[in-house]
C-alpha positions as CSV (number, residue, x, y, z in Angstrom):
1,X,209.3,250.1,55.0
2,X,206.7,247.6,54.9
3,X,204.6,247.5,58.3
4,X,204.8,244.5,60.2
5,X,201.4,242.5,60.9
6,X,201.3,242.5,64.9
7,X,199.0,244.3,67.6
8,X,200.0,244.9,70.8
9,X,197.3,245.4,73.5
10,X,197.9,246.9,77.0
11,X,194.4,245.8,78.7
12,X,191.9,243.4,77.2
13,X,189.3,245.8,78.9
14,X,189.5,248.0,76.1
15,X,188.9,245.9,73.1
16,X,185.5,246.0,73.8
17,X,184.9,247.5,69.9
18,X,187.2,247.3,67.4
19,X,187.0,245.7,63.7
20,X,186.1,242.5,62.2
21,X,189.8,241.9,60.9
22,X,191.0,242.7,64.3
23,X,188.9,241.1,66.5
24,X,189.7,237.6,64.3
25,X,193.4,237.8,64.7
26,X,193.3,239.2,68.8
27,X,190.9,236.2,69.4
28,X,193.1,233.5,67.4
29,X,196.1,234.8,69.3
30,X,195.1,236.2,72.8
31,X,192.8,235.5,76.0
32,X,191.7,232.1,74.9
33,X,189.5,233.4,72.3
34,X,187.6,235.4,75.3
35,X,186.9,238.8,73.3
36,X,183.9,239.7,71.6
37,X,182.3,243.1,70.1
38,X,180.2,245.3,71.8
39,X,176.7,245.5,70.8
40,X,177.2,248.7,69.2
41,X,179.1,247.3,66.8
42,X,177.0,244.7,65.6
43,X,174.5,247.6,64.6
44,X,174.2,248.0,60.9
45,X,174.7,251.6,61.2
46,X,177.9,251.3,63.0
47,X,179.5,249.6,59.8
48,X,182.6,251.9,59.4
49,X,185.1,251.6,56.2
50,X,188.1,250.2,57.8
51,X,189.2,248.5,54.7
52,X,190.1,251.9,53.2
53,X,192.0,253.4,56.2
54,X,195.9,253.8,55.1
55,X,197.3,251.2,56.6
56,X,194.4,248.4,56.6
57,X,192.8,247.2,59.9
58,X,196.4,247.2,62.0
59,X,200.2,248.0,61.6
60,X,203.2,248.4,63.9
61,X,205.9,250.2,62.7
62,X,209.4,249.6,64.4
63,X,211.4,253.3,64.7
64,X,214.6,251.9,65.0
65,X,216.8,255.2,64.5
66,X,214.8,256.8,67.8
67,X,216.7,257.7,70.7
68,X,214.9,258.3,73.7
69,X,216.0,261.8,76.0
70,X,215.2,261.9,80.0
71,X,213.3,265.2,81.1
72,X,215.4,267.5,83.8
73,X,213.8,265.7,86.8
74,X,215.4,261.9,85.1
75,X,212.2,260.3,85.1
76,X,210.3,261.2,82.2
77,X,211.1,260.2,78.8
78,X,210.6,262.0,75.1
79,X,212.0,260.7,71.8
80,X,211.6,262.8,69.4
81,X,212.5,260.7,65.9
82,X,209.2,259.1,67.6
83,X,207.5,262.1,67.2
84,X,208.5,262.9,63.8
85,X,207.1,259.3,62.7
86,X,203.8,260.1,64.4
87,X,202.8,263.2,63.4
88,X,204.0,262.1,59.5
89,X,201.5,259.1,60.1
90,X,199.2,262.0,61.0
91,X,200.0,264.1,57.8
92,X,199.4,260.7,55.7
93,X,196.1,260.1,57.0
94,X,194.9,263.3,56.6
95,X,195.8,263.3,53.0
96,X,193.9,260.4,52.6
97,X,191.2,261.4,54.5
98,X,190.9,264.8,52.7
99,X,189.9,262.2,49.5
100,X,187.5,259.9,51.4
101,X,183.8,260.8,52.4
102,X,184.1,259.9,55.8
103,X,185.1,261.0,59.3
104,X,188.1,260.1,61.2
105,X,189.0,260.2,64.3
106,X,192.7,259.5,65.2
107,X,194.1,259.0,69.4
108,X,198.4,259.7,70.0
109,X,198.6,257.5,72.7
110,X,202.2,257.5,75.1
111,X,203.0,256.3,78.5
112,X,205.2,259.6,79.0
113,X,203.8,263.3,79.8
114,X,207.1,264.8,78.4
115,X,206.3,262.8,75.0
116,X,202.8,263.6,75.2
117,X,203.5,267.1,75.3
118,X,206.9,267.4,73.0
119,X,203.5,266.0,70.3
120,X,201.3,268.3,71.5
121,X,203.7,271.2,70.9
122,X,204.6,270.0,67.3
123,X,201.4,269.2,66.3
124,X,200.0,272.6,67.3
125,X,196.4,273.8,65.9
126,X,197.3,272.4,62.8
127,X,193.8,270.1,62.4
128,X,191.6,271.8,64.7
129,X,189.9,273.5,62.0
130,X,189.4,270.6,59.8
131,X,185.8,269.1,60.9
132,X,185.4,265.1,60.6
133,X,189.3,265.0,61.0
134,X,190.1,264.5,64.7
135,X,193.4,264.3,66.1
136,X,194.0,264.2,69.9
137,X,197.1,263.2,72.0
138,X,196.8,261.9,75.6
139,X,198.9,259.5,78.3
140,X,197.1,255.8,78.2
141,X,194.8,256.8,81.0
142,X,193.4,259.9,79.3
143,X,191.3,257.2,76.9
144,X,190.6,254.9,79.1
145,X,186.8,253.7,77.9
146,X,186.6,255.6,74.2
147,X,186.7,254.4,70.8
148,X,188.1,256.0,67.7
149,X,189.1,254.9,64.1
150,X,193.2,255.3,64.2
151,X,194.9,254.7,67.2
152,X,199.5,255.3,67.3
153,X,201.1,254.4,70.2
154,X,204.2,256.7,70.7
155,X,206.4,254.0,73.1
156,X,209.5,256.6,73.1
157,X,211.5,253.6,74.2
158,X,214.5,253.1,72.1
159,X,217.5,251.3,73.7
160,X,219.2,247.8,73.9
161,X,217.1,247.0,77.2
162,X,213.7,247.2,75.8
């Protein structure tokens, strides 16, 4: 499947760095052309490949087949077709990382501690050896204020209501 060309952005806060190709379309399309790079960015030694990352400078991949499973306690969620998708995204990146000569650092982002953690269990130590290939999974607020190349939002939702 073909990914889809659209971003979606939780708080403008955070877009503080991100690249060129980004930055264009979130200012022609959000906050009344309000964002701007940090001045980190504008360095010449920040200058970062983001043309050769797998899936260009943004992607958004619908899971349809997902179906989303409430913990014991009936208020926290886990899908796990969502976290088949993510850590194959994972797998994909690191193969093409493995050919690149650059680091990457990739962030599992999910509003739900039981999705978070169903991740974290699958994932395992599988990447921790590999240096300049960084893979870490945390709820929203666990990144809150950092920056890193690839960033997958798990969702877990997946029903009729949204």
């Amino acid at each position: 499947m073909d990914p889809l060309r659209i971003l979606v952005i939780d708080e403008a806060a955070q877009l503080v760095e991100m690249n060129a190709n980004c930055l264009i379309m979130l200012k022609a399309s959000f906050y009344k052309k309000q964002i701007r790079n940090g001045p980190n960015v504008k360095e010449v030694n920040y200058n970062k490949n983001y043309e050769d990352l797998l899936f260009g400078s943004y992607a958004f991949l619908n899971v349809a087949d997902g179906r989303e499973v409430l913990d014991d306690k009936g208020n926290n969620r886990r899908n796990m077709v969502d976290v088949a998708v993510v850590l194959h995204l994972v797998q994909r990146h690191f193969k093409h990382w493995e050919t690149s000569s650059q680091s990457l650092s990739i962030w599992i982002i999910s509003p739900y501690s039981s999705q978070v953690n169903a991740i974290n269990n699958r994932l395992g130590n599988k990447y921790t050896s590999c240096h300049g290939f960084d893979v870490r999974v945390k709820s929203i607020d666990g990144f809150e204020g950092e920056e890193n190349d690839v960033i997958i939002p798990s969702t877990v939702r997946a029903n009729n209501k949204g």
